[in-house]
RORODO-422012 format. One line per 8 residues: number of its first residue (from 1); their letters; for each residue x, y, z of C-alpha. Coordinates in pm, whole numbers, plus 50000, padded with zeros to 5 digits. Layout:
N
NUM> A> X/Y/Z ~ ...
END
This chain:
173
1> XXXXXXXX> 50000/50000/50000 ~ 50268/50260/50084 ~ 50438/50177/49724 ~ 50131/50315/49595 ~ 50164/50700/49764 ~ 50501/50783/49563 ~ 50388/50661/49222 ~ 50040/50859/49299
9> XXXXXXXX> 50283/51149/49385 ~ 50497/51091/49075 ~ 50178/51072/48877 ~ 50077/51405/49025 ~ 50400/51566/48971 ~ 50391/51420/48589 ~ 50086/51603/48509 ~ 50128/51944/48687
17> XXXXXXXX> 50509/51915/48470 ~ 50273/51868/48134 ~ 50016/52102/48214 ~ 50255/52367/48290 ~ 50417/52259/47952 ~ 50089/52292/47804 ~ 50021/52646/47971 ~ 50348/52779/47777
25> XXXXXXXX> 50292/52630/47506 ~ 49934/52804/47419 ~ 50086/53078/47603 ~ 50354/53146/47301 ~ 50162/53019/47072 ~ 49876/53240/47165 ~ 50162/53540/47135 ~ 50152/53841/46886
33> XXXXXXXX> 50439/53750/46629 ~ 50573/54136/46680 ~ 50873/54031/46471 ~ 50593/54025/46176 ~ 50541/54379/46203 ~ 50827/54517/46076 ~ 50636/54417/45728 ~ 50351/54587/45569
41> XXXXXXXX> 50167/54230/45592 ~ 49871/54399/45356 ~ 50105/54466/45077 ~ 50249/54125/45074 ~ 49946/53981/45029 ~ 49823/54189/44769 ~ 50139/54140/44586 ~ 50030/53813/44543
49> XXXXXXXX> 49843/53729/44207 ~ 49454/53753/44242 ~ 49326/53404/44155 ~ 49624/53228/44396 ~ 49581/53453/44666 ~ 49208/53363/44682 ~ 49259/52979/44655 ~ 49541/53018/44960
57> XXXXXXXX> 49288/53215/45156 ~ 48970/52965/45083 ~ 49267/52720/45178 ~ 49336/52872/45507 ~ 49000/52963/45605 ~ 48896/52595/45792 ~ 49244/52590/45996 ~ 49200/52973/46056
65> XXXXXXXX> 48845/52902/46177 ~ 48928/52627/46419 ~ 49212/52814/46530 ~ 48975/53108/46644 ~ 48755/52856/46766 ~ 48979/52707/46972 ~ 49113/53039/47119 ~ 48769/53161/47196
73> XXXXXXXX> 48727/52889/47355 ~ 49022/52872/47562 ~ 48982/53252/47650 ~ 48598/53349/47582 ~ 48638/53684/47806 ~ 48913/53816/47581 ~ 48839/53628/47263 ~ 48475/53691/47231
81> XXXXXXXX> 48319/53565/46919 ~ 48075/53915/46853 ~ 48078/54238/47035 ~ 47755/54501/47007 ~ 47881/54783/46825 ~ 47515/54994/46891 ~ 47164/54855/46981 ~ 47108/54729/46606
89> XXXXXXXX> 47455/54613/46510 ~ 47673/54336/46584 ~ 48040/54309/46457 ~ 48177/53961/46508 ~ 48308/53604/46340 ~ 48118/53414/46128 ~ 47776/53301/46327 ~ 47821/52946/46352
97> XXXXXXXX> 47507/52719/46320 ~ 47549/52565/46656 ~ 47526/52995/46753 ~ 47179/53082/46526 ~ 46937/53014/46750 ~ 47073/53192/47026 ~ 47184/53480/46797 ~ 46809/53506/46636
105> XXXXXXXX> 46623/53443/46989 ~ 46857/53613/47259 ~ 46972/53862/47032 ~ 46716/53915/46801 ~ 46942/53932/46464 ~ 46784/53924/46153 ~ 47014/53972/45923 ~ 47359/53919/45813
113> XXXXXXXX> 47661/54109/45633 ~ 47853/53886/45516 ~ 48192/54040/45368 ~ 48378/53699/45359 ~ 48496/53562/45010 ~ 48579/53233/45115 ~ 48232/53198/45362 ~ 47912/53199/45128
121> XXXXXXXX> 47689/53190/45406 ~ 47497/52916/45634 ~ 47207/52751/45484 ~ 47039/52763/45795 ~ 47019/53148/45748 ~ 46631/53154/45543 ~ 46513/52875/45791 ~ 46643/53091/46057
129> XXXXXXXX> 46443/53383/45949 ~ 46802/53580/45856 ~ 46838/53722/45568 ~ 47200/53787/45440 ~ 47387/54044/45226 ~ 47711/53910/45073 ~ 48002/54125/45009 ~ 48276/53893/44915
137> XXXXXXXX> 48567/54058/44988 ~ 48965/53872/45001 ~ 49107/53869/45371 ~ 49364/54157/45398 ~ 49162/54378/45168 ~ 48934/54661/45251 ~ 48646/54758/45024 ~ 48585/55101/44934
145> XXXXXXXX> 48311/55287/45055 ~ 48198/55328/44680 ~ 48175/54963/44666 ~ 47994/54856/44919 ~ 47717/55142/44890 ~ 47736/55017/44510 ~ 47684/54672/44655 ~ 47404/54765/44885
153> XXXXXXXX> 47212/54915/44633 ~ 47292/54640/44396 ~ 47051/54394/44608 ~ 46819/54618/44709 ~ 46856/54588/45038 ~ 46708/54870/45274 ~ 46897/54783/45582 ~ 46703/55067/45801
161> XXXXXXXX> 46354/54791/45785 ~ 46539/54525/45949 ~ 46393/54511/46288 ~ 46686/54382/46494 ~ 47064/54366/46462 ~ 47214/54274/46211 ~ 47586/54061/46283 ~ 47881/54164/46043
169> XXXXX> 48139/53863/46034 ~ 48442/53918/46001 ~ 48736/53662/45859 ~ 48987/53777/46080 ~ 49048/53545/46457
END
C-alpha cells in the first residue's frame, strides 16, 4: 500500500510538469508575432496574384476558423466571438450554426453582412428567418466605401427595415 503514495505522487508531479508545459505552450503560441510587424503584411498579400491569393485564403479559412475557435474557447472573456457595436449592430466572426438560434432568439438578429469571400453563408440562414447580404471581399483587403454602397444598392437591400441587429462577420480570429 505505501508503494502506491510515491507513484500517485509521481503521477501528480507528471501532470502538473505537462500542464505547465501545456500552459506555455498556448501561452507562446497564443503570442503576437511582433517580429511580423516590421512588414507591411497587407502589401504582401496583395502582391500576390489575384486568383492564387484567393485559393490560399479559401485554403486557410477551415484551419483559421478552428484556430479562432479554439482560442475563443480557451479565452471566451478576451476572445469573444461578437461584440455590440450599437443597439442594432453586431460586429463579430462568422455566426456558427450551433450559435443561430441563440443569435436570432437572445439577440434578436435578423440579418447578416457577410463580407467573407471564402464563407458563402449558412444555409440555415432563410430557415432561421436571417436574411443575408454578401460582400465577398479577400482577407487583407478593405472595400471602398463606393463599393459597398454600390453593393448595397445592387441587392436592394434597405437595411434601416430590418427590425433587429444585424451581425457583420468578420474573417479575421
Amino acid at each position: 500500500m505505501a508503494v502506491g503514495v510515491p507513484v500517485l505522487l509521481m503521477g501528480g508531479l507528471v501532470l502538473d510538469t505537462l500542464s505547465g508545459l501545456l500552459r506555455l505552450l498556448l501561452k507562446l503560441l497564443m503570442a503576437p508575432l511582433w517580429f511580423f510587424d516590421r512588414w507591411d503584411k497587407e502589401s504582401l498579400v496583395l502582391s500576390i496574384p489575384t486568383p492564387v491569393r484567393r485559393r490560399l485564403l479559401k485554403a486557410m479559412f477551415g484551419p483559421t476558423l478552428a484556430w479562432t475557435i479554439l482560442l475563443h474557447r480557451a479565452m471566451p472573456d478576451t476572445r469573444r466571438w461578437y461584440d455590440r457595436v450599437d443597439e442594432r449592430v453586431i460586429l463579430g466572426a462568422l455566426p456558427l450554426r450551433s450559435q443561430l438560434h441563440a443569435l436570432t432568439s437572445l439577440e434578436r438578429v435578423t440579418g447578416v453582412l457577410n463580407m467573407c469571400d471564402e464563407f458563402a453563408g449558412n444555409e440555415e440562414y432563410e430557415r432561421m428567418g436571417i436574411r443575408q447580404l454578401r460582400l465577398p471581399t479577400m482577407d487583407y483587403c478593405s472595400p471602398s466605401a463606393q463599393q459597398v454602397c454600390a453593393e448595397i444598392v445592387a441587392c436592394g437591400r434597405d437595411w434601416s427595415s430590418w427590425s433587429a441587429k444585424p451581425t457583420v462577420p468578420r474573417s479575421w480570429p
